[in-house]
N, CA, C and O atoms as a GROMACS GRO file, in nm:
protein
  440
    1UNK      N    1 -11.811   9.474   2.111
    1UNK     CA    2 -11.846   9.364   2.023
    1UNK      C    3 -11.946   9.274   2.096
    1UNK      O    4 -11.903   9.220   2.198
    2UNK      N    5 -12.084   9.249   2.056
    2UNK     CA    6 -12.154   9.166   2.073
    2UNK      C    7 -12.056   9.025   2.106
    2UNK      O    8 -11.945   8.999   2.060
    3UNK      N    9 -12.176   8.908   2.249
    3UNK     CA   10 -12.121   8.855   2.298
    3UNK      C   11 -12.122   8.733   2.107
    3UNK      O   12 -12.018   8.677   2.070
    4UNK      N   13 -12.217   8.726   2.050
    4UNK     CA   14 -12.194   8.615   1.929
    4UNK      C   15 -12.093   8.683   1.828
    4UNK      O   16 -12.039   8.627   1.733
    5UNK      N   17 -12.083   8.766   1.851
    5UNK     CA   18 -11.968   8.839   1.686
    5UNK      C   19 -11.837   8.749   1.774
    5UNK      O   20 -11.765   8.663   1.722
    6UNK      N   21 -11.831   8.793   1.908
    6UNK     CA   22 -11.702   8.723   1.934
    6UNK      C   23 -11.689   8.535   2.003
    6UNK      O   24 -11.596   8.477   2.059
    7UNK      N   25 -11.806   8.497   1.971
    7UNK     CA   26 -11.827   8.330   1.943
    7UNK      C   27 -11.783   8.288   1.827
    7UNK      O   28 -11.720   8.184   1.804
    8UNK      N   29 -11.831   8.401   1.724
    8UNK     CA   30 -11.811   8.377   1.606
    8UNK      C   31 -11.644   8.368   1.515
    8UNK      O   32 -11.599   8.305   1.420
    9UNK      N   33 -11.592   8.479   1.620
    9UNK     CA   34 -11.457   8.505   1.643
    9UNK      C   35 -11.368   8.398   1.679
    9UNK      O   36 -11.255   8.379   1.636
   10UNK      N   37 -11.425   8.338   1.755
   10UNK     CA   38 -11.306   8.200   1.888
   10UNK      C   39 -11.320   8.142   1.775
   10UNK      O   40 -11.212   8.103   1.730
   11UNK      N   41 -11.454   8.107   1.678
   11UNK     CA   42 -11.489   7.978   1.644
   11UNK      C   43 -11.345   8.006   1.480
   11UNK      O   44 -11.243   7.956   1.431
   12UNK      N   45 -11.404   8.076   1.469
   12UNK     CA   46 -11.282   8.089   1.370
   12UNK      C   47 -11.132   8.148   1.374
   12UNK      O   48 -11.056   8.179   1.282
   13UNK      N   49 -11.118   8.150   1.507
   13UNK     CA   50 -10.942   8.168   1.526
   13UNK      C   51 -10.966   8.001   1.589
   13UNK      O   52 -10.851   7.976   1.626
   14UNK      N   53 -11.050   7.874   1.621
   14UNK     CA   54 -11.014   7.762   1.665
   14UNK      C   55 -11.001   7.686   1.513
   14UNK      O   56 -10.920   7.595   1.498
   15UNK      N   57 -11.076   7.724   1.420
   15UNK     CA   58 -11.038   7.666   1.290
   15UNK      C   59 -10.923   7.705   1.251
   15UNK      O   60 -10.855   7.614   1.204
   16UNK      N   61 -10.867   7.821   1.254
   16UNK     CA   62 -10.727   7.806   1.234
   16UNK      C   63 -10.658   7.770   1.275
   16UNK      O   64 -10.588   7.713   1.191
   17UNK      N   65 -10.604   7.761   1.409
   17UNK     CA   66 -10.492   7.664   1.492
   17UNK      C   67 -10.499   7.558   1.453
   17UNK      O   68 -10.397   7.503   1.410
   18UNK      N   69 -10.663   7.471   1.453
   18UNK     CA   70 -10.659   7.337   1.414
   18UNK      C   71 -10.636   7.356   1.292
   18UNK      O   72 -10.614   7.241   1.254
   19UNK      N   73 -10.621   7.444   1.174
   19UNK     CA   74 -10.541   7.412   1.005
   19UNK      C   75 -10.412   7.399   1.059
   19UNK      O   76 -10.357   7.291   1.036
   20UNK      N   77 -10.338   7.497   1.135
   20UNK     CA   78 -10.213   7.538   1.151
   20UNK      C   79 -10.181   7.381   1.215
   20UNK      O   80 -10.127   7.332   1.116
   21UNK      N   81 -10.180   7.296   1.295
   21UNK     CA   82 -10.167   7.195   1.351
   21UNK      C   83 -10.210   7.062   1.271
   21UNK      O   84 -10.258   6.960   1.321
   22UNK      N   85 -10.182   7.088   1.136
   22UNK     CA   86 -10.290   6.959   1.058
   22UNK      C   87 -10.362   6.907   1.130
   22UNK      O   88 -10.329   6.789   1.127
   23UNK      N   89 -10.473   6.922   1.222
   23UNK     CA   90 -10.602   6.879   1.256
   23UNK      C   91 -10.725   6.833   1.171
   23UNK      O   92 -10.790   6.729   1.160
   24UNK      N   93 -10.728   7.009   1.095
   24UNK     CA   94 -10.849   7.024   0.991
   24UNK      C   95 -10.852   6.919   0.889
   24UNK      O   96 -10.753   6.911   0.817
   25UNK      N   97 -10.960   6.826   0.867
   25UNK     CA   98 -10.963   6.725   0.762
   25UNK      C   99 -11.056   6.731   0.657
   25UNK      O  100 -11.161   6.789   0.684
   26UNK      N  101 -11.045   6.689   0.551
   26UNK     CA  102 -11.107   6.728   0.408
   26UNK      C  103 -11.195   6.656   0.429
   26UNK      O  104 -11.306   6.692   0.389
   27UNK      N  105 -11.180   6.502   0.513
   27UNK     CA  106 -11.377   6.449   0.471
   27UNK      C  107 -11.434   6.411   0.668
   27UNK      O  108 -11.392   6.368   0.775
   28UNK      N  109 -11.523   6.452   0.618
   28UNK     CA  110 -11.580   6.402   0.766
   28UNK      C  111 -11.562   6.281   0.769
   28UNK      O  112 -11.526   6.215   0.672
   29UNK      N  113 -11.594   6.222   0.925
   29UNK     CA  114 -11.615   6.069   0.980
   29UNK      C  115 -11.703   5.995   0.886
   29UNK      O  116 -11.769   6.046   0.796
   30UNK      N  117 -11.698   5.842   0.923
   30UNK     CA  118 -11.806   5.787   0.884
   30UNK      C  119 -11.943   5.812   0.925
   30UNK      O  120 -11.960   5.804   1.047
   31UNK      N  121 -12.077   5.849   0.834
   31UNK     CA  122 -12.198   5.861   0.890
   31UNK      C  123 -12.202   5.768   1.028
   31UNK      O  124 -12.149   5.826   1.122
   32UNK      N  125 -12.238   5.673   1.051
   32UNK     CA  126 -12.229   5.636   1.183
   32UNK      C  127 -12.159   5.692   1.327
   32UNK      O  128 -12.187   5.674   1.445
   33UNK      N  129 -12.069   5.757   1.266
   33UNK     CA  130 -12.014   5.830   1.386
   33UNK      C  131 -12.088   5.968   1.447
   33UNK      O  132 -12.056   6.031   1.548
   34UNK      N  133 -12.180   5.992   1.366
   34UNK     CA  134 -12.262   6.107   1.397
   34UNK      C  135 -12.396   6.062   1.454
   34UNK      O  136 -12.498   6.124   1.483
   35UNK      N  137 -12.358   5.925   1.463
   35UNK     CA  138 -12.532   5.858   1.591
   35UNK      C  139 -12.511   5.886   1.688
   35UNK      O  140 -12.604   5.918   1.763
   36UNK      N  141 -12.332   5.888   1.744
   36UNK     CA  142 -12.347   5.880   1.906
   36UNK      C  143 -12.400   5.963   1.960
   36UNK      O  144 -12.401   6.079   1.918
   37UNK      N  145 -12.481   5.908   2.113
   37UNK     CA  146 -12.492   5.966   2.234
   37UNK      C  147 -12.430   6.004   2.324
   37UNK      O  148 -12.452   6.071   2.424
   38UNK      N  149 -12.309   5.934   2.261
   38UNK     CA  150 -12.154   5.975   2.437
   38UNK      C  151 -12.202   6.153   2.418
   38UNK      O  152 -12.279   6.205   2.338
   39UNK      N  153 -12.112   6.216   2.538
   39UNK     CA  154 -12.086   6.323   2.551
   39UNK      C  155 -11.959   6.362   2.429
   39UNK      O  156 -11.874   6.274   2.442
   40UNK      N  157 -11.932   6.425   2.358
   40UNK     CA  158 -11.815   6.450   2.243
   40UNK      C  159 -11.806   6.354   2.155
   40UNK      O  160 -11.704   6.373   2.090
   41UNK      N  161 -11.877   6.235   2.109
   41UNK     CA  162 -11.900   6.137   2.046
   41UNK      C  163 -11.772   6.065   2.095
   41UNK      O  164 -11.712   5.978   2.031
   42UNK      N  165 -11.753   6.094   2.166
   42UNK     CA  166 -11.608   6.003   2.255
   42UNK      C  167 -11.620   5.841   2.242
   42UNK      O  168 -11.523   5.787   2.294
   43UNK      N  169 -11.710   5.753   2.188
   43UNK     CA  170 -11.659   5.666   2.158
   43UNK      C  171 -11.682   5.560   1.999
   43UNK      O  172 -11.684   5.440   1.970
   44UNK      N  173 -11.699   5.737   1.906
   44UNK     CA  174 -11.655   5.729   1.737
   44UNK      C  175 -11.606   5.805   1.720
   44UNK      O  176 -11.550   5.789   1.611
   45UNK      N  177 -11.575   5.935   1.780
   45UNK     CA  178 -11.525   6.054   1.705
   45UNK      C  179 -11.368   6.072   1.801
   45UNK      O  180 -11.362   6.027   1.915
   46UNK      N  181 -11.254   6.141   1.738
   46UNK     CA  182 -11.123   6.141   1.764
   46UNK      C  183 -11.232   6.315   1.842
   46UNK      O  184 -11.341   6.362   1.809
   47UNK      N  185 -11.125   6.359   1.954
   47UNK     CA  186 -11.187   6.515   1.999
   47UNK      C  187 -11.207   6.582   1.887
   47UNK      O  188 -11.318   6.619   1.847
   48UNK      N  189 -11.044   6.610   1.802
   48UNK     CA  190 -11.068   6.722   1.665
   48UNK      C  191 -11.177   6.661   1.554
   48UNK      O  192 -11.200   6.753   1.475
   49UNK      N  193 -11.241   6.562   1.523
   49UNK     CA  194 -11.370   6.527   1.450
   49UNK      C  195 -11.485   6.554   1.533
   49UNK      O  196 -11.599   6.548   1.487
   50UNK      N  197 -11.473   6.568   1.592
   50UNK     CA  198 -11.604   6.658   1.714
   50UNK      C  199 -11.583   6.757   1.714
   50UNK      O  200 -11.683   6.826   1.737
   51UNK      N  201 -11.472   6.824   1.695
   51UNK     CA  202 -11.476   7.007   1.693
   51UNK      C  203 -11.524   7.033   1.579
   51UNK      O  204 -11.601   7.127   1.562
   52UNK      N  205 -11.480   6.940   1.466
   52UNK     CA  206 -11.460   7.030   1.291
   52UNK      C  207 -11.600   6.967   1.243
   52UNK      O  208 -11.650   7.011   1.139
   53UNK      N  209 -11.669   6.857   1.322
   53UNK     CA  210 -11.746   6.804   1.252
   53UNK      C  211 -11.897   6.845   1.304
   53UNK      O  212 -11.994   6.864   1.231
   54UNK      N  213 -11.894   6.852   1.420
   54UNK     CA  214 -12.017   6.877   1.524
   54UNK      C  215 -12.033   6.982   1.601
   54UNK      O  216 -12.148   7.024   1.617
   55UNK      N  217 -11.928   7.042   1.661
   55UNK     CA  218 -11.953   7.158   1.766
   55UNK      C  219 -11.945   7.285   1.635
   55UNK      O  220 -12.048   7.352   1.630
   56UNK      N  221 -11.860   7.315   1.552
   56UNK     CA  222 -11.829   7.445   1.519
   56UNK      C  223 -11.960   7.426   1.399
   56UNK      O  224 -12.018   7.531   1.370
   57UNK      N  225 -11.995   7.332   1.348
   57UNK     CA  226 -12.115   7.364   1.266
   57UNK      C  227 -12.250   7.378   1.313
   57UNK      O  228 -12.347   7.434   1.260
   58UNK      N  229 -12.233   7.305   1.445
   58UNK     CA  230 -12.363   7.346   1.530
   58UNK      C  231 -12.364   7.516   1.558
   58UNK      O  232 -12.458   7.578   1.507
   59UNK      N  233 -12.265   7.591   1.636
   59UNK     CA  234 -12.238   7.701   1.648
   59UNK      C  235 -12.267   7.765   1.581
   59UNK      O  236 -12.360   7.841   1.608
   60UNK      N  237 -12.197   7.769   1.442
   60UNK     CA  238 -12.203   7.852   1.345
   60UNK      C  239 -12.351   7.837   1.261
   60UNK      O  240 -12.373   7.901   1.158
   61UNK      N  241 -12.457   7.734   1.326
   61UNK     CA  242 -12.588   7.736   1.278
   61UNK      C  243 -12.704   7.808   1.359
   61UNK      O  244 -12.808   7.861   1.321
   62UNK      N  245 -12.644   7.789   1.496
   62UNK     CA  246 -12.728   7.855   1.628
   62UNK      C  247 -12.682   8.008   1.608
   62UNK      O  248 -12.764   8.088   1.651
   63UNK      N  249 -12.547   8.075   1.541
   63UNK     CA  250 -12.510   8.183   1.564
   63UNK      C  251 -12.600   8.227   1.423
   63UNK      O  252 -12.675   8.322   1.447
   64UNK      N  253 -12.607   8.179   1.286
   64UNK     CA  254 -12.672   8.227   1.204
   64UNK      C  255 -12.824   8.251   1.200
   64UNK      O  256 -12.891   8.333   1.138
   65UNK      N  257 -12.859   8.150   1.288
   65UNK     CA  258 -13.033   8.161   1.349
   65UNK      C  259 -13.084   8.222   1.428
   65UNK      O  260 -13.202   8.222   1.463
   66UNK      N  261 -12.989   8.286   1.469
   66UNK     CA  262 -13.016   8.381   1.607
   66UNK      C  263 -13.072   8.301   1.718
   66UNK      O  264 -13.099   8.344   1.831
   67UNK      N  265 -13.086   8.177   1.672
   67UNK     CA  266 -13.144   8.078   1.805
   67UNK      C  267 -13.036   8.129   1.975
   67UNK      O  268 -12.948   8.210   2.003
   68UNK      N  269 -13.119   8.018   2.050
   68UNK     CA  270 -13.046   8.050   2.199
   68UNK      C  271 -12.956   7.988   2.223
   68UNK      O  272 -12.988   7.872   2.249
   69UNK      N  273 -12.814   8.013   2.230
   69UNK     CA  274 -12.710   7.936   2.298
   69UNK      C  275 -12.698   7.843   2.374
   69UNK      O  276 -12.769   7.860   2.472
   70UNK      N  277 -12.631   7.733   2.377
   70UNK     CA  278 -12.552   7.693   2.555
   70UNK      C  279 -12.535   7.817   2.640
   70UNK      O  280 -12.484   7.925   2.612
   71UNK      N  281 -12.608   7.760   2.782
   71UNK     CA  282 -12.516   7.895   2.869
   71UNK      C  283 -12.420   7.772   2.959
   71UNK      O  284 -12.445   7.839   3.059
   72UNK      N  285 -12.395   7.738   2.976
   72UNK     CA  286 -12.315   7.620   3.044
   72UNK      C  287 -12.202   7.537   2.937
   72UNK      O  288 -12.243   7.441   2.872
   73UNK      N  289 -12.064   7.581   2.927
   73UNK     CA  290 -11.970   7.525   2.841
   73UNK      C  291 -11.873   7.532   2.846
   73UNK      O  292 -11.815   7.640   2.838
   74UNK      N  293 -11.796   7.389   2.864
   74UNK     CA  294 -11.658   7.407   2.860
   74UNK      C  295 -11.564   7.280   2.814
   74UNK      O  296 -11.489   7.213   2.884
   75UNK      N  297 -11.585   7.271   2.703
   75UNK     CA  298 -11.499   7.221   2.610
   75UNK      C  299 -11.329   7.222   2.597
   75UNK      O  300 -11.263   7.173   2.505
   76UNK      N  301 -11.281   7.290   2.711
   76UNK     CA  302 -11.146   7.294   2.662
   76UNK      C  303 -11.048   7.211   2.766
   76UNK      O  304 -10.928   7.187   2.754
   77UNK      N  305 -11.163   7.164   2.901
   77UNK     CA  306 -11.074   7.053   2.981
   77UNK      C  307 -11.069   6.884   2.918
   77UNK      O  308 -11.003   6.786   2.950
   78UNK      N  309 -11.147   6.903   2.839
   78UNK     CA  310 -11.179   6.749   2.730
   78UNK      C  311 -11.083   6.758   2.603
   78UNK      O  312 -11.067   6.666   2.524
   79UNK      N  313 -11.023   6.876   2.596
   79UNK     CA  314 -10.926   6.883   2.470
   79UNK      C  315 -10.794   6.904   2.554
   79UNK      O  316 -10.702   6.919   2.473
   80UNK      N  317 -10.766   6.908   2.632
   80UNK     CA  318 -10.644   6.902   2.705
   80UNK      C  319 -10.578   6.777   2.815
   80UNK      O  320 -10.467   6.762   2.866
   81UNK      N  321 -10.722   6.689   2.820
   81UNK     CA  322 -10.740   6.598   2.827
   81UNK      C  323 -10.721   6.521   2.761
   81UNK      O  324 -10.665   6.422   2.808
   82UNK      N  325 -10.757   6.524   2.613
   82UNK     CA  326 -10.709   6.424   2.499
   82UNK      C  327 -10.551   6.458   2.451
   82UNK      O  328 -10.477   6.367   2.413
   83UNK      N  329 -10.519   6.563   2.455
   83UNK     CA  330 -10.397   6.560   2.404
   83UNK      C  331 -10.285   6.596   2.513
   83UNK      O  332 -10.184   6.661   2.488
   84UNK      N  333 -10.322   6.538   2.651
   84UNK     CA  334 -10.234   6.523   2.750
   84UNK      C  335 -10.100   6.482   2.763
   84UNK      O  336 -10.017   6.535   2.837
   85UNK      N  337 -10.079   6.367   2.677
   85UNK     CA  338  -9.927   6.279   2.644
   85UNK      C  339  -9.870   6.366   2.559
   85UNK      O  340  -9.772   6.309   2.513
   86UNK      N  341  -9.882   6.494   2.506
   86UNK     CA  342  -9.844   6.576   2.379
   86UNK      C  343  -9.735   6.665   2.462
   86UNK      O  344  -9.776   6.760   2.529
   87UNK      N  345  -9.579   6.630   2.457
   87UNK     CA  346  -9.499   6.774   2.500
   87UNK      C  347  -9.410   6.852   2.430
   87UNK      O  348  -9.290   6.879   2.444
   88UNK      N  349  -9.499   6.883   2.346
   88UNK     CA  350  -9.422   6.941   2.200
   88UNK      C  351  -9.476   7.101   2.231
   88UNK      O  352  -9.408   7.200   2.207
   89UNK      N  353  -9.605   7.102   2.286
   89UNK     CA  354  -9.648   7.214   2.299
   89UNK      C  355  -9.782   7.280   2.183
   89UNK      O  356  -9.860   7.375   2.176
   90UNK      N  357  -9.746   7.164   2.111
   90UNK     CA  358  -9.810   7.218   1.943
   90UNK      C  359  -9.966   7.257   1.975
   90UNK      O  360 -10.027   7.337   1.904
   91UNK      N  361 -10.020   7.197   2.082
   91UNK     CA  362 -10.183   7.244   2.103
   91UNK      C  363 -10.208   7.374   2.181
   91UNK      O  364 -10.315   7.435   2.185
   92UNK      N  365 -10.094   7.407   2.241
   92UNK     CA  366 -10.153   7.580   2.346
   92UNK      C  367 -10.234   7.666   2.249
   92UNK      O  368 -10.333   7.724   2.293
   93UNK      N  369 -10.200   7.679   2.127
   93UNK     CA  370 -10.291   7.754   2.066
   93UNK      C  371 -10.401   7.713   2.054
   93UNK      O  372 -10.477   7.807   2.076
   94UNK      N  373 -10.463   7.611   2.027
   94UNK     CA  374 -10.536   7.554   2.039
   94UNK      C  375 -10.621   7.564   2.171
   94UNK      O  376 -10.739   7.600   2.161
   95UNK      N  377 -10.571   7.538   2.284
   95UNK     CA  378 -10.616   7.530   2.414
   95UNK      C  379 -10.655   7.687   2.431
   95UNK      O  380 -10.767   7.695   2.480
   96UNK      N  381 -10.602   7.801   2.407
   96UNK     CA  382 -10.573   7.924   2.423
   96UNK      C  383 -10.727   7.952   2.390
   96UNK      O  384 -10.802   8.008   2.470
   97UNK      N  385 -10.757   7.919   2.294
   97UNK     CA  386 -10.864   7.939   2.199
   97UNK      C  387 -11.002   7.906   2.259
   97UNK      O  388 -11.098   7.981   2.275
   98UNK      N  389 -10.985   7.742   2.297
   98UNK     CA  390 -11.083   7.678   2.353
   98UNK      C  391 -11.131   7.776   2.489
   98UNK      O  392 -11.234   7.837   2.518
   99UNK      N  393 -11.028   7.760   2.539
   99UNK     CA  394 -11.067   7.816   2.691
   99UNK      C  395 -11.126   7.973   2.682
   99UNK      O  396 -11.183   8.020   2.780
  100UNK      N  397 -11.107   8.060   2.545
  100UNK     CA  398 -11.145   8.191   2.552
  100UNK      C  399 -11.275   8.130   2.539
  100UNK      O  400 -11.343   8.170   2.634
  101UNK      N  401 -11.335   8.059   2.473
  101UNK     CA  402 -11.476   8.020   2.417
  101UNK      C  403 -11.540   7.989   2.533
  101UNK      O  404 -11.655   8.031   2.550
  102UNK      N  405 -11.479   7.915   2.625
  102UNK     CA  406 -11.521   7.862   2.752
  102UNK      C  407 -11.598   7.956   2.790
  102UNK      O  408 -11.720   7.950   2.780
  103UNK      N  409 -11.520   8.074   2.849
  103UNK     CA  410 -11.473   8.170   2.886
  103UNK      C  411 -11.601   8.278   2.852
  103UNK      O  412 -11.639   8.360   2.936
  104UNK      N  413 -11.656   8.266   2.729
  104UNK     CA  414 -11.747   8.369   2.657
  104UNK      C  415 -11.924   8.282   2.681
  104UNK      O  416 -12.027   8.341   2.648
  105UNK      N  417 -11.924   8.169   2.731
  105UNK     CA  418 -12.069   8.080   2.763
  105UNK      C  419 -12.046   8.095   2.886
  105UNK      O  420 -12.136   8.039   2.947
  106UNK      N  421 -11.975   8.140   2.953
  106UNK     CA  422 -11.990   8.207   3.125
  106UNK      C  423 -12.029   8.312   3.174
  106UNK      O  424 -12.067   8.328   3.290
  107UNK      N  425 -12.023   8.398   3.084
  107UNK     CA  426 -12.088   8.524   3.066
  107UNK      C  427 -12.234   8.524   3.116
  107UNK      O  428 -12.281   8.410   3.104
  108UNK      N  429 -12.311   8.602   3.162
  108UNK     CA  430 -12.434   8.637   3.164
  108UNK      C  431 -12.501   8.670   3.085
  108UNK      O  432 -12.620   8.641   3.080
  109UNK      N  433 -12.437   8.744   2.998
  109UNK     CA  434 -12.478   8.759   2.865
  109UNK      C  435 -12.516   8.709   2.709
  109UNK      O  436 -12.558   8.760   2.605
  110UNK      N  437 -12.470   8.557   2.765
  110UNK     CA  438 -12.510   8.489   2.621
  110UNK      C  439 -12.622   8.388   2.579
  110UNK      O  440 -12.631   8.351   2.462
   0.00000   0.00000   0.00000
């Protein structure tokens, strides 16, 4: 499997955990929250409104354009980071996910 069929893959087994975890939300942020410059819009966007709102539609636009990837990424110490105080466990899938994605922009190949 091509290294984007299976970007394309993480990106949509990470939309499901985040449904499975009520994460996924029916309306985006407020327009303004899509000005920031922080790194993860970390100071308008909650992490999961940066995944559902900004990273996976960016992805899924660079993967449909055949444009060039990130080769440098890792998104899943900033989501384990945010949901650090959590000991329910309810995010490993979640994390599981992230870190395969990590995992696939380390590659040489992408």
């Amino acid at each position: 499997m091509s290294t984007a069929k299976q970007i394309l893959y993480k990106l949509q087994l990470i939309e499901e955990a985040m449904r499975e975890i009520d994460l996924w939300q029916s309306h985006p942020p407020k327009p303004e929250a899509f000005e920031s410059v922080e790194p993860f819009s970390i100071d308008r966007m909650l992490a999961e409104e940066w995944l559902q709102w900004v990273l996976i539609p960016r992805m899924y636009a660079l993967l449909e354009q055949g444009l060039v990837l990130p080769t440098a990424f890792a998104i899943a110490p900033y989501f384990e980071e945010s949901y650090k105080e959590d000991t329910t466990g309810r995010y490993q899938q979640l994390f599981k996910h992230l870190r395969a994605l990590d995992r696939l922009f380390m590659q040489d190949n992408v």
